[in-house]
N, C-alpha and C positions, 0 to 999 in steps of 0.2 A: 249386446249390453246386458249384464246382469242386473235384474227387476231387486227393486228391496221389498222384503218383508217386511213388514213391521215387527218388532219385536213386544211380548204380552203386555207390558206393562201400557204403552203405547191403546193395542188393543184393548186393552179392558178401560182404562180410563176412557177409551173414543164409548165402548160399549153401556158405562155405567154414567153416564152424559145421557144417552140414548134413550135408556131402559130404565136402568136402577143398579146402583153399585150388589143390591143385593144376592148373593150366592146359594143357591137351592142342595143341599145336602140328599145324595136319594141312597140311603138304606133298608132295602129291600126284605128285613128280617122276616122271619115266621110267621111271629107273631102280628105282625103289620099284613104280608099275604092270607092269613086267616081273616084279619080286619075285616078286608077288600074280598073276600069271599071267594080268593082264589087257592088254588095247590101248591103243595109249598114243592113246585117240582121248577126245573129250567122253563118250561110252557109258563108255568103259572108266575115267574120271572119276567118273563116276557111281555107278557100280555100286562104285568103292573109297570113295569116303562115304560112301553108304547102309550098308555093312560097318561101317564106323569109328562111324559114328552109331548103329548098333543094338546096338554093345560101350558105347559112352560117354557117348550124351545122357542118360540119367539118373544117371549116377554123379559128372561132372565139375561146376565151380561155370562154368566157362571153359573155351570153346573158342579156340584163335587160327589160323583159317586166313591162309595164308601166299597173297596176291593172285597174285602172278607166277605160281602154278605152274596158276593156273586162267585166267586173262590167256592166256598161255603156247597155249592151245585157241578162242581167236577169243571172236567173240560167245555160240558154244555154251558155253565155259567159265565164260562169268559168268554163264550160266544156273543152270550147276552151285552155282559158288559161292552162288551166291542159293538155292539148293534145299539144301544142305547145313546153312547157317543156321538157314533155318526145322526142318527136321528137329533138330535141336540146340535151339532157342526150346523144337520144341513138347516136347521130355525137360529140360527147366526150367533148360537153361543156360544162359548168358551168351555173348555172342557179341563177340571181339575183333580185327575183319581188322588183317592185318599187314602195311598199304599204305607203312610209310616216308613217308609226302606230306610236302613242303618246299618252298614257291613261295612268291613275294608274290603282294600285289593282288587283282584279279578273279579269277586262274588257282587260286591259294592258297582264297578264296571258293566256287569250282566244284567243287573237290575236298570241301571243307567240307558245302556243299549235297550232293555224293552220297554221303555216308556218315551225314550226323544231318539230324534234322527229318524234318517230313511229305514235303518233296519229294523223299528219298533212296528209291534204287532198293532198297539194304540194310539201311536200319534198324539199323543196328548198334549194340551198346549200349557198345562203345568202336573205339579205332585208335589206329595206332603212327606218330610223327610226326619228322620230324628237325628241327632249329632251325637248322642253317646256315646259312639264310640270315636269319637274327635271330631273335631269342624274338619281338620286337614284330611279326613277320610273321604269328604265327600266334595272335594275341589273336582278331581277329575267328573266327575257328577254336571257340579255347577258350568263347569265350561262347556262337557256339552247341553245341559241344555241352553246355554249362553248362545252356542252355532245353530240349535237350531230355533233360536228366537221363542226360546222355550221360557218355562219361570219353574223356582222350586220354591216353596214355604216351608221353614224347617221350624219344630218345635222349640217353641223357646222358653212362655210359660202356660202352662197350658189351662183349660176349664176343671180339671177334675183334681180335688182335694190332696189327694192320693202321692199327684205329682212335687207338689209343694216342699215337702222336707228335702229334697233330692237339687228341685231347680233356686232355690233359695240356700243352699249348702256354700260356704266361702269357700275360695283357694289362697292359698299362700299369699296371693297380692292383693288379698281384702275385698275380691270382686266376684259377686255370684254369681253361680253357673251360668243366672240367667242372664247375667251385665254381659259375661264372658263370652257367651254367645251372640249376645247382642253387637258388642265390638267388634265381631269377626264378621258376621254377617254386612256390617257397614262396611269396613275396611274390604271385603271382596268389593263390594257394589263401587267403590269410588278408586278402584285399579282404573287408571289412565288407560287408552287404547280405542280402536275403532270401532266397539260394540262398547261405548263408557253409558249405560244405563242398569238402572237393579236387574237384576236376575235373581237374586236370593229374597224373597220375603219372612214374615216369620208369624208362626199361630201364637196368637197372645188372647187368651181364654178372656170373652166378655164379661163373667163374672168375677175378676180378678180386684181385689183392693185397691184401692190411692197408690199402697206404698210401693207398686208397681208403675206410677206413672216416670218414673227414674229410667227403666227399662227401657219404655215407649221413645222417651230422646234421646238415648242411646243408637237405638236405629236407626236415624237418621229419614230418610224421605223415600224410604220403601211403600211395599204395601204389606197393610197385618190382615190377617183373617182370623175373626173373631167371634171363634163359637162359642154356646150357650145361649143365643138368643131362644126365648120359647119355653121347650118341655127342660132345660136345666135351670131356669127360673132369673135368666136376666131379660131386659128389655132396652127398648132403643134409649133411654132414658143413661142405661149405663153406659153407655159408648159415650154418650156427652159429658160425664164424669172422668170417665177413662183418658178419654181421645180427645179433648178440646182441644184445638187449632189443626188438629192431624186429620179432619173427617176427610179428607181426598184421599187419605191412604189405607182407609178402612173398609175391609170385606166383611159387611155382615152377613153369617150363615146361622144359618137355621133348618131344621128336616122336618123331626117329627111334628111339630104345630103348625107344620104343613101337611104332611102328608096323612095326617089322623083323621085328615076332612074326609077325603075321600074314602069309596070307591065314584063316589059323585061327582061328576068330571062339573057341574057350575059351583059345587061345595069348593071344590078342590081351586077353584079358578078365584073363587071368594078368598078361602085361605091366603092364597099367596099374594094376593094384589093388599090384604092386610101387613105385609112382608115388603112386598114391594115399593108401597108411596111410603111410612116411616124413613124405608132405607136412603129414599129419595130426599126428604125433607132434611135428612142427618148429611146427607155430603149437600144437599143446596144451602146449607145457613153456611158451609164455609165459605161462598160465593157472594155472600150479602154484604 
């Protein structure tokens, strides 16, 4: 008899019940290992995840390490990356790299193959995706991670200014990049069939205006993850702005006003449990 997996969304709501919906960002920059008074070599990588890991793999539902900053260290850094993971699996979280990948084709394919399925170096139980170069470029993408009970969150509007002219841009049928996205993203998730649950979520920037909450019901009953809580200057306050009646389907993340506590592993433990009960308080009033 073939066992069922559960698939993430399954899991991370059992885990954000549990713990706390909230998502730990680890960006490992330079300037953050000088912080923490280590070398900005793969060692000095190492030794700042195994810290982070031993404050947060049992507490968080989600972790999202950020690919570049261990990229960034050669082949030794994706060693790390690969070992921070598993240290995070085995304290019962979830694990979400935050690679942006956006190709067509075989290239789009390659990417897909290293991050889900048996052939993946990481295993990762999701990843962060861009659509510019089409939603239909990354179908073959979305179904596998559909097989392997995986999840992808694809940008759709995001925390930084920058992005705004582009994801707010009309097309011919009066609907913006961001609606347009939006649309597509639902219509995958509500394909008929024997795995009929989301797979596709989507990053919808914390700090984002009202006139984005049109976006938000557009996607229907996924899940968003929503940076900028913290060092980009939103708070749990805007999610209840943003996101009223949708807090079951929100991932808040946050890194640096996490991790700026440390190298002080009960600072560090203080920080995030400030992270943690908010995020808790924001998905339990949808419960009330």
């Amino acid at each position: 008899m073939t066992s069922f997996a559960p698939p993430f969304i399954y899991n991370f709501n059992a885990l954000a019940d549990q713990r706390s919906p909230f998502c730990l960002g680890v960006d490992p920059s330079k300037d953050l290992l000088t912080r923490w008074g280590l070398p900005d070599t793969a060692q000095g990588l190492r030794e700042f995840c195994d810290r982070v890991a031993d404050a947060a793999a049992d507490k968080v539902a989600l972790v999202k390490p950020q690919s570049a900053f261990f990229e960034r260290h050669g082949p030794d850094g994706l060693k790390v990356l690969q070992h921070v993971m598993k240290r995070f699996k085995q304290g019962g979280a979830l694990t979400l790299l935050d690679v942006k990948r956006g190709d067509i084709g075989s290239t789009m394919d390659a990417y897909a193959q290293s991050l889900f399925g048996p052939n993946s170096a990481y295993h990762v139980d999701a990843a962060t995706f861009t659509a510019y170069l089409g939603f239909g470029a990354l179908v073959k993408t979305l179904e596998l991670a559909r097989a392997a009970n995986a999840f992808a969150f694809v940008v759709v509007r995001s925390s930084n200014p920058e992005g705004t002219a582009l994801q707010n841009s009309k097309g011919s049928d009066g609907r913006t990049v961001a609606e347009a996205l939006a649309d597509d993203i639902r219509a995958f998730n509500e394909q008929p069939g024997p795995k009929a649950f989301p797979v596709v979520g989507a990053v919808m920037g914390a700090t984002l205006p009202d006139s984005d909450r049109g976006v938000v019901e557009r996607l229907g009953g996924t899940l968003m993850l929503t940076p900028g809580i913290g060092a980009q200057g939103a708070g749990f306050d805007d999610l209840k702005r943003l996101f009223a009646g949708r807090e079951l389907q929100v991932v808040p993340t946050a890194t640096r006003s996490v991790l700026e506590a440390g190298p002080d592993a009960a600072s560090l433990r203080d920080a995030l449990e400030r992270h943690l009960e908010p995020a808790r308080r924001f998905r339990d009033g949808a419960k009330r």
